[in-house]
C-alpha positions, 0 to 999 in steps of 0.5 A, a space after each residue: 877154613 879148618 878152624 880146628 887145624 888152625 891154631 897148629 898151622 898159626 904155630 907153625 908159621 910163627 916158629 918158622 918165622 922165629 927160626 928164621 929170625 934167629 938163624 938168618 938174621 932181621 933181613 931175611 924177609 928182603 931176601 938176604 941173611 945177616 952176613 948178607 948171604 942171598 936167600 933163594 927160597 924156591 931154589 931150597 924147595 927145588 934142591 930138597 924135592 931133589 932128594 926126597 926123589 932120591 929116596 926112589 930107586 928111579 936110576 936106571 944104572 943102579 938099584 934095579 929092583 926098586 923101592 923106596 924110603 917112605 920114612 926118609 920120604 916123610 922127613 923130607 916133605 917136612 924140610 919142603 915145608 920149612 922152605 915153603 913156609 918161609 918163602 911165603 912169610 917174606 909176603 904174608 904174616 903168619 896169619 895170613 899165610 896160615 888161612 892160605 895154607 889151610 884154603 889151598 889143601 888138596 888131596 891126590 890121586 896118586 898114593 905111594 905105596 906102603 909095601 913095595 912090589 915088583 909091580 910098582 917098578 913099572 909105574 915109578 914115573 906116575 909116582 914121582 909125577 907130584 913131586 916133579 910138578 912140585 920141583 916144576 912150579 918152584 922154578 916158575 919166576 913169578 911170585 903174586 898171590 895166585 902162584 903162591 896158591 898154587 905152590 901151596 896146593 901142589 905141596 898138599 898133593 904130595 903131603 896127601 901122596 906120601 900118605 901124611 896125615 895134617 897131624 903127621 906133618 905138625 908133628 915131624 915139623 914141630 920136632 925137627 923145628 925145635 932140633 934146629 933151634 935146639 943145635 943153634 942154642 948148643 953151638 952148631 954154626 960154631 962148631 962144638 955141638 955134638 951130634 951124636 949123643 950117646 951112641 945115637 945121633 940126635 935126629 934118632 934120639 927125636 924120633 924116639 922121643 917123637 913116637 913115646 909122646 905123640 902130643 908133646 908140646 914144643 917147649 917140652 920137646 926142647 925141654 926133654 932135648 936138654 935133659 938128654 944132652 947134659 948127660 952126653 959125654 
């Protein structure tokens, strides 16, 4: 086990698990929210694959010239990772989902593309083949220890083919963690959060705040929201 990622991914889990608690109520273990909504983790990780595969030009009767949005790509693995790490919380304690995480890591041998080129069209398919097997799994109806594991390390190959970095990951999960809880406190299951703060919509205002400080901490991330939101209008 990578002892030096470990207190991250332990944080990880733990926020995860607090998120949950806080938005989905004390059952969401036993698969239903507080208002006794069903909870399907696996069909979340399915429908969220679906749209980082959107950020492809793969439909052939549109955007013919192809290429891809790696950003909107990243942001989406961070949202898998919400349901991955969720899925597995209703079996594990963050402790013990954290070492499986970190046993399960894998690289790929497919990366996307930085820069894309017309070369790249003609292999689109081999590049969408790490999501698309990650889609595949989240619909296998099993869930004991060693599919759990094999989900896990599926998600490490395409965290890897994307080109993310553990601490690229922590980063963009620790910011969109602290916005989702940040809309939760401010009324947005109500209906009067605001959004767009000042001119610019609060996921934009967090990537900034996100690429000015690279080690900020959660609490000063929620912090540094706040101090933000009081002056929107």
């Amino acid at each position: 086990m990578n002892n030096e990622k470990y207190p991250k991914m332990v944080e990880m889990f733990r926020l995860q698990e607090r998120l949950n608690d806080d938005t989905n109520g004390p059952k969401w273990r036993d698969g239903v929210t507080k208002q006794g909504k069903v909870i399907n983790w696996k069909r979340c990780i399915v429908m969220e694959t679906a749209e980082l595969i959107d950020s492809f030009s793969w439909k052939h009767w549109k955007s013919i010239a192809g290429g891809i949005d790696l950003e909107n790509i990243k942001i989406e693995m961070v949202d898998i990772w919400h349901f991955v790490m969720s899925y597995l919380l209703r079996f594990h304690s963050s402790e013990e989902a954290s070492k499986m995480a970190l046993s399960t890591m894998k690289t790929s041998s497919i990366k996307l593309p930085k820069e894309w080129s017309e070369a790249d069209n003609a292999r689109l398919e081999t590049l969408l083949e790490p999501f698309e097997t990650l889609m595949a799994l989240a619909l296998v109806k099993s869930d004991d220890e060693l599919y759990h594991e094999e989900l896990l390390e599926q998600f490490w190959e395409c965290v890897d083919a994307v080109g993310m970095s553990f601490d690229e990951l922590y980063r963009l999960y620790i910011g969109k963690n602290a916005l989702n809880q940040f809309r939760q406190q401010h009324g947005y299951k109500e209906g009067t959060y605001k959004k767009v703060w000042n001119g610019q919509e609060d996921n934009v205002v967090l990537q900034e705040i996100l690429n000015n400080h690279s080690d900020i901490t959660y609490e000063k991330l929620l912090g540094m929201l706040e101090d933000v939101y009081v002056t929107v209008e």
